[in-house]
Structure formats: C-alpha cells, structure tokens
C-alpha positions as CSV (number, residue, x, y, z in Angstrom):
1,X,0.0,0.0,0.0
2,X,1.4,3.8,-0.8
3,X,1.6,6.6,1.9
4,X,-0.5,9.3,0.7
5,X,-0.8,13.4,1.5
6,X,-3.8,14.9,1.3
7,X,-4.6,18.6,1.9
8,X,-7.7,20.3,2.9
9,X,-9.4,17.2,4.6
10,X,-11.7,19.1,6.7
11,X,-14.4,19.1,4.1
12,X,-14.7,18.3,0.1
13,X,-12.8,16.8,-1.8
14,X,-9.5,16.4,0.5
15,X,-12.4,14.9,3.0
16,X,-13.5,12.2,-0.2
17,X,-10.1,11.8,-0.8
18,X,-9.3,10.6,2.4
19,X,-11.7,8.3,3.1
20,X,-11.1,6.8,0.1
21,X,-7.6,6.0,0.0
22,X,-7.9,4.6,3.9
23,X,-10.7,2.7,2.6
24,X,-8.5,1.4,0.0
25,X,-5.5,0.7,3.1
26,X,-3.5,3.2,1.8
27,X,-2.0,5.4,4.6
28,X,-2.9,8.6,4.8
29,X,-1.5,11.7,6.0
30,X,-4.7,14.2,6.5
31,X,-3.4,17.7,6.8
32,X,-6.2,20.4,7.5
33,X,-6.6,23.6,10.4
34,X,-9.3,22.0,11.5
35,X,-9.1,18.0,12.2
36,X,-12.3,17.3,13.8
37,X,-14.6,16.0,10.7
38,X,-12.0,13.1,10.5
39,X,-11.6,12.6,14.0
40,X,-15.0,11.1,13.8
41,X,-14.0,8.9,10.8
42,X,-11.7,7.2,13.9
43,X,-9.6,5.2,11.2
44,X,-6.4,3.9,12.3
45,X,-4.2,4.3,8.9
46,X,-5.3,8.5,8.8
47,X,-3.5,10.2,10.8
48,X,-4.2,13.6,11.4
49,X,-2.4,17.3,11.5
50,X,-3.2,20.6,12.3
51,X,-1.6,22.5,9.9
52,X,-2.0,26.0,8.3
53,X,-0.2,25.8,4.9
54,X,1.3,29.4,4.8
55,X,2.9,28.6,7.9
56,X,6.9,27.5,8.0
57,X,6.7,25.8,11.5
58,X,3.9,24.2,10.6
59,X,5.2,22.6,7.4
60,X,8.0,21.3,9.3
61,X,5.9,19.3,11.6
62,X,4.5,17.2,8.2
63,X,8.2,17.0,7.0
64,X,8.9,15.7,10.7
65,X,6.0,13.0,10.4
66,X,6.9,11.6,7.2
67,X,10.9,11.5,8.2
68,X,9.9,10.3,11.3
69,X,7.0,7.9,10.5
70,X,7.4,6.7,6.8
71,X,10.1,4.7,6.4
72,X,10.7,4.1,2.6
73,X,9.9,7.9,1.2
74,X,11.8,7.9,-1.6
75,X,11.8,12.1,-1.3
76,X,12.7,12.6,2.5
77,X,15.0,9.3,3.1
78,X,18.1,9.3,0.7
C-alpha cells in the first residue's frame, strides 16, 4: 500500500479523498486547520495534523511526520 498526503481534509474533496484512499488501506497523511470532521471517521491508517499551509513551522511538523514515520519515502529518506 502507498503513503499518501492529502490537503484540505476538513471538508470536500481532500475529506472524499481521504476516506477513500484509507478505505483502500493506503495510509494517509490528512493535513487540515481544523481536524475534527475526521476525527470522527476514527480510522487507524489516517493520521491527522493541524496545519496551516502558509505557515513554515507548521510545514516542518509534516516533513517531521513523514521523516519520522514513513520509512521508505523515496523524497525525504536518501
């Protein structure tokens, strides 16, 4: 199964998206300001950030998960 980023997840598409690709058993990274519409989803392989795009600190804290988190990406592990 693929790690996947998804953007926007508190509603719409990025929402859809999400649900769908855990569905699937991909795991997905949901990043949105405001987390609660998939807390209630409850799924183990979404995990959730609050993060505000235009922010520096908080783009570092999805760079941080994936290093962290997601051992073979082929973008943050050479």
């Amino acid at each position: 199964m693929k790690n996947v980023v998804i953007t926007g997840t508190s509603r719409g598409i990025g929402f859809e998206l999400a649900k769908q690709f855990a569905n699937k058993g991909h795991q997905v990274l949901a990043i949105s300001r405001n987390t609660k519409p998939l807390e209630a989803i409850n799924r183990k392989n979404i995990t959730l950030l609050s993060v505000d795009i235009s922010n520096n600190s908080d783009i570092k804290k999805v760079t941080s998960f994936i290093k962290n988190n997601w051992k073979k990406c082929r973008y943050f592990n050479k």
